[in-house]
C-alpha positions, -999 to +999 in steps of 0.1 A: +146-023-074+155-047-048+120-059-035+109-059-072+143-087-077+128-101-044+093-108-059+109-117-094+126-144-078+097-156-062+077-156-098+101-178-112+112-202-081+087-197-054+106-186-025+094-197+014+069-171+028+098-169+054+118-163+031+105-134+018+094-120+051+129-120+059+138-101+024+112-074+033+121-069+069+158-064+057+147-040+030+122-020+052+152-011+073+173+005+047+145+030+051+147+032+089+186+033+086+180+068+064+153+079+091+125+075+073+099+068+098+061+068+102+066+097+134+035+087+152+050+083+187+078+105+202+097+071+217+121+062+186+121+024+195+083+030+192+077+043+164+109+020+141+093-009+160+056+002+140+072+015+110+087-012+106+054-036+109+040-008+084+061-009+057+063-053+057+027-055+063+017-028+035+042-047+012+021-083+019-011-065+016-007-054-018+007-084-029-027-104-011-043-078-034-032-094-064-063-120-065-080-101-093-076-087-127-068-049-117-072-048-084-038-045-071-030-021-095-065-002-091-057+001-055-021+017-060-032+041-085-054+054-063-033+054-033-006+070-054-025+099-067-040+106-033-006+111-018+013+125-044-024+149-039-015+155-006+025+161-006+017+184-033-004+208-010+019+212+018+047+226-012+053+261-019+066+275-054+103+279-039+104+248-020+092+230-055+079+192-059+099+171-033+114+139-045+086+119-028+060+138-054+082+127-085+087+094-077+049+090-069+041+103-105+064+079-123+045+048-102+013+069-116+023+067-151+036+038-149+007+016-131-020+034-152-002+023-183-001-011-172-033-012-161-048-008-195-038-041-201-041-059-169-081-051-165-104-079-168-100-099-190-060-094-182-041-101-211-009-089-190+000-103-148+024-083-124+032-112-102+045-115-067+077-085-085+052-062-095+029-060-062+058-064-038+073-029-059+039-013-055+033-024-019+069-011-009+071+020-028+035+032-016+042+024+022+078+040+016+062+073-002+035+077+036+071+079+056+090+112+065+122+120+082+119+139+115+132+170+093+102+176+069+082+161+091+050+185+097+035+188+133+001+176+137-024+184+166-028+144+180-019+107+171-055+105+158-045+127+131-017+111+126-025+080+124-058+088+103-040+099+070-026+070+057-050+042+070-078+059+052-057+060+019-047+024+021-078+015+039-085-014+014-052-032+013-058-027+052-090-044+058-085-072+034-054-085+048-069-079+084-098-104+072-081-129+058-054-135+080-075-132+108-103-156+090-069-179+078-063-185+116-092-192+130-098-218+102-063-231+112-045-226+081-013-205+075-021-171+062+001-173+035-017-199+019-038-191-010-077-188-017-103-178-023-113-156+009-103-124+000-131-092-002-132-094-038-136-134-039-169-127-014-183-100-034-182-118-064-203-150-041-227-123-035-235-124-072-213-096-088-191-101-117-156-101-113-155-065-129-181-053-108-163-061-074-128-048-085-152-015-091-169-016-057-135-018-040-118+006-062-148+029-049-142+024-016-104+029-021-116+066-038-139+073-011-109+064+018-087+089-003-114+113-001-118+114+033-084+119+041-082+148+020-111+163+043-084+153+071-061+171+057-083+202+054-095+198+083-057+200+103-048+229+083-078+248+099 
């Protein structure tokens, strides 16, 4: 609720990017405070220090998504279900569906229902308060406490999971902050850099490169389900 206020703000009186990255970084560490964590690395400085960079930067990505009619809410879908997929496989009938599960089906419902209306041509926008709420709650829903946390043979494993679920937010924020840079511009300015942007320069129509990366987005999903599988052999 609090990152979605965040954003709203920012809709109606455009807050600094340093602002914001302020906002997120205090938010992120309610999370940390409750020891939810990433657990990648057995040093605790570690792995809050890269939690922390994972939740803000997964909270930015999502809202960079935001560039096209459906994307950003394409992308979450996806990423939702495939987690929510996943949590659900490591629950027994007595244990039941944890809280994480739940509150990945509401952002289900509730993106999928919006959605209808916010494919090309959009007749509905989420703004900076919607992507900021999906971008938070997503990166929030890949976290465990050290608890329920399950073991896992290696770091690769580990680390493989979630990157291939979010692999698209991923990639397109890696590119165009790292191509923002190098041109010598901030990368929180806007423009018309972003994967989708260059697809459609390529020659597809707007539709047609929200598919493509929607596809890929599937296909990352996929193949961490076959990581999944492949940990519980």
């Amino acid at each position: 609720m609090l990152m979605f206020f965040v954003g709203l703000v920012d809709d109606i009186i455009t807050l600094k990017p340093s602002t914001k990255l302020i906002a997120q970084i205090a938010l992120a560490s309610v999370l940390l405070y409750f020891n939810y964590r990433l657990n990648w690395f057995d040093s605790i400085t570690l792995d809050m220090a890269c939690t922390l960079v994972w939740i803000v930067g997964l909270t930015n990505a999502f809202n960079l998504l935001d560039n096209m009619d459906g994307l950003c809410a394409g992308i979450a879908l996806i990423a939702a279900t495939s987690l929510a997929g996943g949590l659900l496989q490591s629950t027994t009938v007595d244990t039941g569906s944890p809280a994480e599960v739940r509150l990945l089906v509401a952002l289900i419902g509730a993106t999928g229902g919006f959605l209808v209306y916010n494919f090309h041509p959009a007749s509905i926008f989420m703004g900076d308060s919607g992507s900021l709420l999906l971008g938070f709650t997503v990166s929030a829903a890949t976290l465990t406490t050290q608890a329920n946390n399950l073991a896992r043979p290696d770091v690769i494993s580990i680390v493989a999971a979630p990157v291939l679920v979010l692999l698209i937010p991923i990639f397109d924020t890696t590119l165009v902050t790292a191509y923002r840079i190098l041109s010598g511009r901030p990368a929180s300015m806007g423009g018309r850099d972003h994967s989708s942007h260059r697809l459609v320069a390529m020659g597809l129509s707007e539709r047609g490169a929200v598919g493509v990366l929607w596809m890929l987005a599937a296909c990352g999903s996929r193949s961490e389900e076959h990581t999944s599988e492949l940990q519980s052999l």
